[in-house]
Phi, psi and omega in degrees: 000151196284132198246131137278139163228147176192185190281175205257135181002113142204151174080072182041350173287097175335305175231159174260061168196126192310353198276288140333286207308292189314284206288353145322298200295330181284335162273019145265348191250027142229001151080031192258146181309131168188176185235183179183121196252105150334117152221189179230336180272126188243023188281338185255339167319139191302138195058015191067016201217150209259156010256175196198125154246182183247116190239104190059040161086004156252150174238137177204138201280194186041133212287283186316271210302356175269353181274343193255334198260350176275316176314306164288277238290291180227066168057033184275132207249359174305329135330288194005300200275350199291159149261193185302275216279028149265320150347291200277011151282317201271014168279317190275338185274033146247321168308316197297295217273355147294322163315279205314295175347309214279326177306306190297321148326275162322285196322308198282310212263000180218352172271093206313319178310331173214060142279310145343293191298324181267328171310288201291322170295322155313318179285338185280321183268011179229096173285333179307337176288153158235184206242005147287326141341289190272017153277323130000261169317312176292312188297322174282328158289343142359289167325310193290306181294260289266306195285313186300327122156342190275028154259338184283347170273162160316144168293330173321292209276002183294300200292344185269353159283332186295328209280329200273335163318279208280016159305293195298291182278039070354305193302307186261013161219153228291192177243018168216011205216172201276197127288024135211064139124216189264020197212118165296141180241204182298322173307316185288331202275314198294294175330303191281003177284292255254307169317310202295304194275013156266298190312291172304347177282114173303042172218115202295091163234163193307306163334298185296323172307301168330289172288346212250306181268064133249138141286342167286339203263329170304333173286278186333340194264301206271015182258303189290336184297327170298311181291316190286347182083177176290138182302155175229000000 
């Protein structure tokens, strides 16, 4: 059977990490069999970095490419329908949402007012964790904003590329519909990794304020969250 491994739950949301997340959600919302093992260590991972999975004694790593090799593999039609140019929307609304990533990352791990808040959570809700481990961990992302380049910013301005991100999907998507019509594709599965571990987190960073006054995007976000069911 096919194994997801990515990172592990918290605050009811299946993986904490917007990445983990898409590709849970997607293969729940197409209904392929799998299993899914939490870890927190990614050294072993392709590129070191999660989430990846093992599908008939292949491993294969990155949120795209395992959504593209489950697709060819087995024959999933959740795509199907798009046309080119809702493609190259759900091509840019996924680059976007690489944006978005590294804001949302700084809000937990480099922003002091909620760091407390995502530490302590972690620690409560992982005991296998310590607060020298995740002290750890923050220093090496320290590193990761530094060289990529949103650790050089101020927070204000860190936060206005995400808020101009979720702008952007507020903009495209409808108040009753998915992102290209009344059926979620893959694009919808990427959106809610990213919504969910915003939205469901009790930590008031401008991002969560955000996203908490659109109502399309709390629906789209609490819709897929409903279709895939409870993390288990």
């Amino acid at each position: 059977m096919l194994t997801l491994y990515s990172y592990p739950e918290l605050f009811g949301v299946a993986d904490n990490n917007g990445y983990g997340l898409k590709v849970y959600a997607f293969l729940k919302l197409t209904g392929v069999p799998f299993t899914h093992q939490h870890i927190f260590d990614a050294s072993s991972a392709p590129r070191g970095q999660l989430p990846y999975i093992v599908d008939d004694g292949q491993t294969i790593g990155d949120s795209g490419s395992i959504i593209a090799h489950l697709i060819r593999k087995y024959g999933l039609t959740i795509d199907s329908g798009l046309t080119a140019a809702q493609r190259d929307t759900s091509h840019l609304v996924t680059r976007m949402l690489d944006d978005l990533y590294w804001v949302m990352s700084y809000s937990r791990w480099k922003d002091e007012r909620y760091w407390p808040v995502f530490r302590d959570s972690l620690l409560r809700q992982h005991p296998s964790l310590t607060e020298e481990g995740l002290a750890k961990a923050r220093e090496h992302n320290f590193q990761r904003y530094h060289y990529q380049g949103i650790g050089r910013f101020a927070p204000e301005a860190a936060y206005d590329r995400g808020l101009a991100d979720l702008q952007v999907l507020a903009n495209l998507l409808a108040a009753s519909d998915y992102l290209h019509g009344a059926k979620p594709t893959s694009s919808d599965a990427g959106i809610y990794g990213f919504l969910a571990n915003i939205l469901f987190y009790p930590i008031e960073t401008p991002l969560k304020q955000f996203v908490a006054s659109k109502p399309n995007l709390v629906r789209h976000c609490s819709a897929i969250h409903a279709a895939i069911g409870p993390s288990a």
